[in-house]
N, C-alpha and C positions, 0 to 999 in steps of 0.2 A: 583825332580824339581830343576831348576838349575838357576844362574843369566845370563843374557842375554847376558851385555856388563857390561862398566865400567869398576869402579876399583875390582870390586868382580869377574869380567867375568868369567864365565865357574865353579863356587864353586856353591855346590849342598848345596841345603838347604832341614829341612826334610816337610814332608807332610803330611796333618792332617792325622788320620788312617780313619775314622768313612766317611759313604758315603754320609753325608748331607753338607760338605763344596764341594765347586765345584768351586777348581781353576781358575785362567785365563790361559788360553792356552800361549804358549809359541809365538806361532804368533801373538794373538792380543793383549801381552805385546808388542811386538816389535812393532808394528801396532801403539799402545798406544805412545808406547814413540818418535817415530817417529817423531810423531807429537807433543808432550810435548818438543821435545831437545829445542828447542832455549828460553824455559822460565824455567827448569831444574835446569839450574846450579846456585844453591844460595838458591832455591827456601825453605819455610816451606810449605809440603806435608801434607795431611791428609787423612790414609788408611782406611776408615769407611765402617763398617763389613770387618773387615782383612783378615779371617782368617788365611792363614798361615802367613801372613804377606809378602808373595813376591813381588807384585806391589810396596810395601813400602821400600822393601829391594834394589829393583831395582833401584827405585827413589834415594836413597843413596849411588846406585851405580855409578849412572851417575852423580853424584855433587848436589843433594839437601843438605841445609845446618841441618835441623829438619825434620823427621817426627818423626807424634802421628800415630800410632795405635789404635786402638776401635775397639773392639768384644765382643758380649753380653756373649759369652761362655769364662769361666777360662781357660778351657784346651786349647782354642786358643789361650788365653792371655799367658801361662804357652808356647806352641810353640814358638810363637813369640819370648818370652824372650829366648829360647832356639837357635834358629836360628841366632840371635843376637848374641848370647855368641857366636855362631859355627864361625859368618864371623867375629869378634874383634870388633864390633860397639860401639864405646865409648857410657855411657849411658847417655852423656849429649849433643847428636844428634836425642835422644827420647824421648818417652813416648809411655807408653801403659798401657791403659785403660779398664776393665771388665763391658761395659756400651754396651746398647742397643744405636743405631743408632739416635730414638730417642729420649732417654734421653740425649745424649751426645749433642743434638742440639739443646735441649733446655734450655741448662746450658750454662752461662755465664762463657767468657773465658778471660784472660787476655792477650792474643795474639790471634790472624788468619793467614787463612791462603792462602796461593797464587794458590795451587793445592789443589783439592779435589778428591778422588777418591770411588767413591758408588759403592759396590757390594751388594747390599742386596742378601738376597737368591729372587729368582726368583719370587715366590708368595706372597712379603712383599706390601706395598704401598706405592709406592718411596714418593708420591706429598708428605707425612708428611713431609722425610726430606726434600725435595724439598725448599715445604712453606715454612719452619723453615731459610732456606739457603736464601730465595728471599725475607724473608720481611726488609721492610725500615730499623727498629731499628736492624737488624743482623747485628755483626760486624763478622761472623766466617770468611767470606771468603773477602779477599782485596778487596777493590776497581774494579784493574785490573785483580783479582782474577778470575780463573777458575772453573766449578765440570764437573765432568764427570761421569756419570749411566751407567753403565754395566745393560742391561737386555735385556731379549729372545724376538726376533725382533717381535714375535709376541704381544708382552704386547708395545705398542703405552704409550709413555709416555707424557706429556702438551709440547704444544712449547713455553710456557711463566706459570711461577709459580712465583707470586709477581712482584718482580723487576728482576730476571731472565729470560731471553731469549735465546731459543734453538739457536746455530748459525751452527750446526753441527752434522750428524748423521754418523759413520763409521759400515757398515754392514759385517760383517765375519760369515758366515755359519748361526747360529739361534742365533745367539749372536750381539747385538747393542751397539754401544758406544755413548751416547747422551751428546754432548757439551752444558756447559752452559756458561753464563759469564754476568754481572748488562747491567741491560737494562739503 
């Protein structure tokens, strides 16, 4: 696996071993950030369900100022921090967390954030974090804050979950990008 652009462009990062994480393809990263470049640079990112942490690393490569990472599994946590050491990523541009998706959304934070990026595994139930992200008193995601759902275009996700509204679907193969942003 490797980083797309930025300042990391072209350094390979490693990749989980075990066959239940299921990367983002390297096109519909680039698909992803395409469309992410103009709110990017500065940004505090948040990679929930990481696993290896590449979306996240990418997002630092293109000039986000923070991401957190979150992944219910150690050994992805244990990655993450590994992959981090491999590109030099100061550790006070992170965080990473050994938390379920959501437990992590349902914990109060002392910052939010402007990008969200949800990869659940495939069979999870997005609406929990969803709701959790749409309701009135959630401060996780800004104001002008974004999230984005990765899921298999066949699993149909809400076009409105609380104060969130879908503004945005990008289709790549069996793979869906579902935009959100406060109603």
């Amino acid at each position: 696996m490797r980083i797309i652009a930025g300042e990391f462009r072209g350094r390979v990062i490693k990749s989980p071993t075990d066959s239940r994480t299921r990367p983002t393809s390297d096109r519909l990263r680039e698909t992803l950030f395409n469309v992410l470049a103009p709110r990017i640079e500065g940004a505090r990112f948040l990679d929930l369900c990481a696993g290896s942490g590449a979306i996240g690393m990418e997002a630092l490569s293109r000039g986000a100022d923070h991401v957190t990472f979150v992944d219910r599994s150690r050994k992805a946590c244990a990655l993450i921090e590994e992959n981090l050491d491999l590109l030099g990523i100061p550790e006070a541009n992170t965080d990473v967390y050994a938390l379920s998706a959501e437990n992590f959304a349902g914990r109060k934070h002392e910052n939010s954030w402007d990008i969200v990026f949800y990869d659940p595994p495939y069979d999870s139930k997005y609406e929990l974090v969803l709701f959790e992200f749409g309701t009135a008193e959630s401060k996780l995601l800004n104001e002008s804050g974004i999230l984005i759902a990765e899921h298999h275009t066949k699993h149909q996700l809400p076009d409105a979950a609380q104060n969130l509204r879908r503004w945005r679907i990008l289709k790549q193969g069996e793979t869906s990008l579902s935009f959100y942003e406060r109603s």
